[in-house]
N, C-alpha and C positions, 0 to 999 in steps of 0.2 A: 516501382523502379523498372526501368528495361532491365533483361538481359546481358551484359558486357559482352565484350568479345570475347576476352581473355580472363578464363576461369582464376579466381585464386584460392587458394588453400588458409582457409582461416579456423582458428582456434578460439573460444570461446569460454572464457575461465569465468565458473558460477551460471548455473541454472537458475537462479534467479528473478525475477522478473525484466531487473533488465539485460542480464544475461540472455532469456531466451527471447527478449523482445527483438537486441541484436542481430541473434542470431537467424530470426524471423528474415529482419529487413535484406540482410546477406543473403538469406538461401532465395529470395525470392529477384533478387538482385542478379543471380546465376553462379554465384559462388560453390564450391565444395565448404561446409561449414560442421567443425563439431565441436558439442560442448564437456568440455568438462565440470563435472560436480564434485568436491571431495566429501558431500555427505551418499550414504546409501539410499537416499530418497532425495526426489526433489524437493519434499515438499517441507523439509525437517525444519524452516525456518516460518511456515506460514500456515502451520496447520495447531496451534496453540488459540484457543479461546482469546485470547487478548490481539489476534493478530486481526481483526476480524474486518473494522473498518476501514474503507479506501476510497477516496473523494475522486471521482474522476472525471473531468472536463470535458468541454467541445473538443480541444486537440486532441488529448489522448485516444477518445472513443472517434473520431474520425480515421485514425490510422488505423485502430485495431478493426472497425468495421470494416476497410477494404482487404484486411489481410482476412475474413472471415468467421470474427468471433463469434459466437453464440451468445449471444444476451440472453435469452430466453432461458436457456441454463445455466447463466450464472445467477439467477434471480433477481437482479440490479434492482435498487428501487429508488424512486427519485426523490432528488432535494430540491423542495420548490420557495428554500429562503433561506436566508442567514440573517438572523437579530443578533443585538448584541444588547443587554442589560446592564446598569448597574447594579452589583450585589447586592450592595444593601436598602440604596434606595428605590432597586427596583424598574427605575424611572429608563426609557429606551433609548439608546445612546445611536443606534446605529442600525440601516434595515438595507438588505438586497434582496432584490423578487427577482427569484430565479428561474419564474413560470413561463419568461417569452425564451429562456435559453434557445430553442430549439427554432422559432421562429427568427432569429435573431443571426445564431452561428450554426443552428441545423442538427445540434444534437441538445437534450435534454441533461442536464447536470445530477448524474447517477452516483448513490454510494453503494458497491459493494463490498465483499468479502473478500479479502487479499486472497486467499487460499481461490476460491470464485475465478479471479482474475487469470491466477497461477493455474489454473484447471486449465482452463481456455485456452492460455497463451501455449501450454504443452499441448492439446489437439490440437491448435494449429501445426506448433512444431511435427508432429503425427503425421500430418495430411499433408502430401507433396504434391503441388500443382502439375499439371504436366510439361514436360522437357525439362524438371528443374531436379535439383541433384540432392536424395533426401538427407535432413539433418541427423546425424550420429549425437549419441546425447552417451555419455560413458559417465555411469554413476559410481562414485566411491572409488573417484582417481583422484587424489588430491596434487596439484601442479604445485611444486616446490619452492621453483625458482624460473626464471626467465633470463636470456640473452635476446635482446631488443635490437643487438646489430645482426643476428644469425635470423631471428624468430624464432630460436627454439623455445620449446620450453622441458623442465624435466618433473617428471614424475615420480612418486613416493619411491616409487619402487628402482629408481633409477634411468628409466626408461627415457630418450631424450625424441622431442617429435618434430620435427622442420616442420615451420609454416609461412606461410607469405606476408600474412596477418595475423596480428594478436588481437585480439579484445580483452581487456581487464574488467570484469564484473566482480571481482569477489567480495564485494561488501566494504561497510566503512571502514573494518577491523580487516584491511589487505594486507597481503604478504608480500604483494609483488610491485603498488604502486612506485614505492622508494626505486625499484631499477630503473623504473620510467624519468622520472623526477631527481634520480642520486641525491636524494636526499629520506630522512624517516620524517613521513608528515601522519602525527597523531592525531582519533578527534580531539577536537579541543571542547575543550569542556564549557559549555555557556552559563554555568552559574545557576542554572534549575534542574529539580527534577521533575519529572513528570508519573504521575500515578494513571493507569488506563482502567477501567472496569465497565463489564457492563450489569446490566438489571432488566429482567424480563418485564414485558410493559404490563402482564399482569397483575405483581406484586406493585410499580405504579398504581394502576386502578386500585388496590386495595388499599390504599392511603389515603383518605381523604382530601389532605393538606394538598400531595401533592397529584391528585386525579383533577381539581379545580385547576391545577396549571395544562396539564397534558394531555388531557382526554379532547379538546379540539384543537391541540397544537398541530401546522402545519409540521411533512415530514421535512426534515432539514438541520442545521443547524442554528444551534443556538448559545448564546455565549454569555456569559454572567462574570460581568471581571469588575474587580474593586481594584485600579490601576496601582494610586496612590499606597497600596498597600502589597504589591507585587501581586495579587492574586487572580486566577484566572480560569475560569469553569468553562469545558465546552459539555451540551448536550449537543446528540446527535438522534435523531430517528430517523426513520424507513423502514419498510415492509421488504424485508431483505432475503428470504425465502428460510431457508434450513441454516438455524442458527443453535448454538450452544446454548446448555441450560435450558433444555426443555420448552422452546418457546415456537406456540403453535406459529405455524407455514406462514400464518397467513393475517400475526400479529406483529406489531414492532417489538423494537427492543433499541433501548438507550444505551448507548455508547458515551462514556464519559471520561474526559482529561484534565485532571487538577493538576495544573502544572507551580510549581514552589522551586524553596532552596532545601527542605527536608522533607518529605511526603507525608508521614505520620504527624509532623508539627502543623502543615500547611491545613492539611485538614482537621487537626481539632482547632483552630484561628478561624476556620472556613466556617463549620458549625457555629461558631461563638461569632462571628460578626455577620452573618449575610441573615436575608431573611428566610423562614423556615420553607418557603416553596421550594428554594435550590438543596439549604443546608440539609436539608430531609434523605436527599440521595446519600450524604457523607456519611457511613455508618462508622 
C-alpha cells in the first residue's frame, strides 16, 4: 500500500495472527499503529504442540512475501496433494495435485507451524521499513471495553486511550465484538467435535500395517471419511523443520483430525469400522 497523507492513530486489540497481520498492512500503509495483547506473551495461544498445523495458500503467502517473511525460517514444507478415501472401502473418492500450484498462481501450497507463522509475522512487525512509523506491541494490557463513537478504548487498569481507528482481533471468544454489532454473538456450536494429535513419522515406520500406506505417501493431505456414517479422518504430512515430540528436522510428522459428535466415542466407531491402515493411527 502507499503511504496516506493523513497519518491515523490506530489500535490493534490481539496479537494474534490476525491481529498483527493488521497491524502489519497499517503500519506499512503510514499509519501510527499499536497492538494490544491481554496475554504476557504473544505467543500463549500458538505455542502448545497441538497448535502446530497451518495450511497456507497462494493468497496468503503472496501478501506475507511482499511484507518480507522468511520462509526459510519458518521451515514451511510443501503440500503436493489432497486425496480423499473412503474409510472403509478404501476406494479414492477425490484427488487435487497441488504440484503446478506455483506455476499456476506463483506460489507453492505450504503447511507450516502456527507458532512458525507467528514468529514471522512478529519480525516483521520488528523491522520498520524506512519513513514509516514503528509498531508498539504493549503485552499484558488487556482492553476491557470500547466506545466506537469516541475510539476509545479502556484498559484493565482503567486507563482510557483515543484512537482514530479500532481493529477488533481478540479471537472468537471477544469481549468487545457485541459494541460493534449491539448485540452478544456467541460461537455457535456446529454439532462436532474434533480431536487433533500428532505421531512422529518414526513410530509410522515402525508399524508395518501402517509403513505400507506412508512410507511413499506424497507430503499433503490426506483424508479418510465414511460420510454416511459422520465420520471424518484428515492425515497431514510434511517435512516441517522443528517439531514436537522428538522428531528429527528432517523427518515428517502426521498431523491428524478426527472430527465427531463425542471424541472418545467417534474414535473407538473409527477403529471398529475403517480399515486397519487409517484405524491403526486411533489409539
Amino acid at each position: 500500500m502507499s503511504k496516506h497523507s493523513t497519518q491515523l492513530k490506530v489500535a490493534v486489540v490481539g496479537a494474534g495472527i490476525g491481529g498483527l497481520s493488521a497491524a502489519i498492512a497499517l503500519r506499512n500503509a503510514g499509519h501510527a499503529v499499536t497492538v494490544y495483547e491481554k496475554y504476557a506473551s504473544a505467543f500463549t495461544s500458538t505455542t502448545l504442540p497441538l497448535s502446530n498445523a497451518i495450511s497456507t495458500g497462494a493468497n496468503i503467502l503472496r501478501i506475507i512475501d511482499k511484507w518480507g517473511f522468511d520462509f526459510k525460517k519458518s521451515k514451511a514444507g510443501l503440500a503436493l496433494g489432497e486425496r480423499i478415501f473412503h474409510g472403509e472401502t478404501m476406494k479414492q473418492m477425490h484427488y487435487i495435485d497441488m504440484k503446478y500450484n506455483r506455476e499456476d498462481f506463483g506460489y507453492d501450497w505450504l503447511i507450516m507451524r502456527r507458532q512458525a507463522l507467528h514468529e514471522g509475522l512478529l519480525d516483521i512487525v520488528a523491522s520498520t521499513p524506512d519513513g514509516m512509523t514503528p509498531i508498539e506491541v504493549h503485552l499484558g494490557q488487556e482492553v476491557m471495553s470500547l466506545d466506537c463513537d469516541e475510539g476509545s478504548l479502556y484498559l484493565q487498569h482503567g486507563e482510557e486511550v483515543l484512537n482514530d481507528l479500532v481493529v477488533v482481533a481478540d479471537g472468537a471468544h471477544s469481549k468487545l465484538i457485541h459494541t460493534i454489532t449491539n448485540h452478544t454473538t456467541p460461537p455457535l456450536r456446529a454439532g462436532r467435535t474434533a480431536y487433533r494429535f500428532m505421531v512422529p513419522r518414526e513410530k509410522i515406520m515402525a508399524d508395518p500395517v501402517l509403513r505400507a500406506v506412508y512410507e511413499n505417501d506424497e507430503e499433503g493431505f490426506t483424508y479418510y471419511q465414511i460420510p454416511e456414517k459422520g465420520i471424518w479422518f484428515l492425515v497431514t504430512q510434511s517435512d516441517e523443520g522443528d517439531l514436537p515430540e522428538n522428531v528429527d528436522s528432517h523427518e515428517r510428522t502426521l498431523t491428524s483430525w478426527l472430527f465427531g459428535y463425542d471424541v472418545l466415542a467417534e474414535a473407538r466407531k473409527y477403529r471398529e469400522t475403517t480399515q486397519p491402515q487409517t484405524s491403526q493411527l486411533v489409539v
